[in-house]
C-alpha positions in Angstrom: 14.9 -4.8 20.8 15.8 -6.7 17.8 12.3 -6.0 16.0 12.2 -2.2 17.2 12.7 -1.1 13.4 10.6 -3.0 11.8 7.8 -2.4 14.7 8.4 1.6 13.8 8.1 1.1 10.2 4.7 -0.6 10.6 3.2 1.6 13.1 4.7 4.9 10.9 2.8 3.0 7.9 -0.7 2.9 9.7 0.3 7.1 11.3 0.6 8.0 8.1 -2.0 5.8 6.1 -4.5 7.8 9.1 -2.8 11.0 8.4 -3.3 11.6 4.8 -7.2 11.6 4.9 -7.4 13.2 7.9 -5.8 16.2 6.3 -7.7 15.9 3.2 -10.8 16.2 5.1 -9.7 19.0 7.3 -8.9 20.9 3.8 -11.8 20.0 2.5 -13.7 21.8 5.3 -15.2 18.9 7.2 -17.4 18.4 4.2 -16.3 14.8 3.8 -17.1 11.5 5.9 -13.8 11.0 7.7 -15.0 7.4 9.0 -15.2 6.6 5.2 -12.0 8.4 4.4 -10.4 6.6 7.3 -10.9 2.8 6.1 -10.3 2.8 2.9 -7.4 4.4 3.6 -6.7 1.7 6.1 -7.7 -1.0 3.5 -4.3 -0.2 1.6 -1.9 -0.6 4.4 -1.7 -4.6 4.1 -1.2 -3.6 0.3 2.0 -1.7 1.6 3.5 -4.1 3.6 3.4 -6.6 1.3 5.2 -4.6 -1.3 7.6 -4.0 1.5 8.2 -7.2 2.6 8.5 -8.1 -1.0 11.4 -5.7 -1.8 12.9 -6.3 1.9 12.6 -10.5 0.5 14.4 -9.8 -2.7 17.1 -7.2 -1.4 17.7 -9.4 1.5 17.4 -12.6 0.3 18.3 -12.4 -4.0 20.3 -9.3 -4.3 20.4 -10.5 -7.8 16.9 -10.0 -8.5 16.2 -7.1 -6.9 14.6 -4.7 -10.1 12.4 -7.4 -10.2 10.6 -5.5 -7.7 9.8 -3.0 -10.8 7.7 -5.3 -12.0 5.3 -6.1 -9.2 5.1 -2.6 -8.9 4.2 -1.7 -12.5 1.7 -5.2 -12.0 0.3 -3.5 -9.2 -0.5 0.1 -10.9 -2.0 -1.5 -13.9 -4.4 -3.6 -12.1 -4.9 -0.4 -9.5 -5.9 2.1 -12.4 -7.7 0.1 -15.1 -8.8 -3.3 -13.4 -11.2 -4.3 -16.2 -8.9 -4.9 -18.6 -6.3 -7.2 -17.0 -8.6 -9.0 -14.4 -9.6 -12.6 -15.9 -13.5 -12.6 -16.4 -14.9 -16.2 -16.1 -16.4 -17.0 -19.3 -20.0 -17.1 -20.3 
């Protein structure tokens, strides 16, 4: 009983993470490959709970330091939307 939140909050992530593509492929008319759709939507939720654990860690554990949550999340959008130019390329 002790765990029942955070049990809800996980399954609610994975519901959801499965609900979003399958209403993008019902709009789309079926036209899409839902199995696709499915995992790579599924392929983000570890992604999620890490950034939650992370802000439950520093909320929890350093009150102090809590905006620095700001940054792993503006970290985390650079190197979502323009990975070339802050991934580290071995050199030749």
């Amino acid at each position: 009983m002790k765990y029942l939140k955070t049990i809800q909050a996980a399954a609610d992530s994975i519901l959801l993470q499965l609900l979003l593509p399958a209403g993008l492929w019902a709009t789309a008319g079926g036209g899409l490959a839902l199995g696709a759709m499915l995992k790579s939507a599924l392929a983000y939720t570890p992604a999620i709970w890490l950034m939650a654990g992370i802000t439950v860690l520093l909320v929890e554990v350093l009150p102090k330091w809590t905006s620095l949550i700001w940054a792993v999340f503006g970290y985390s959008f650079l190197i979502l939307y323009n990975p070339q130019q802050y991934v580290c390329r071995p050199a030749n």
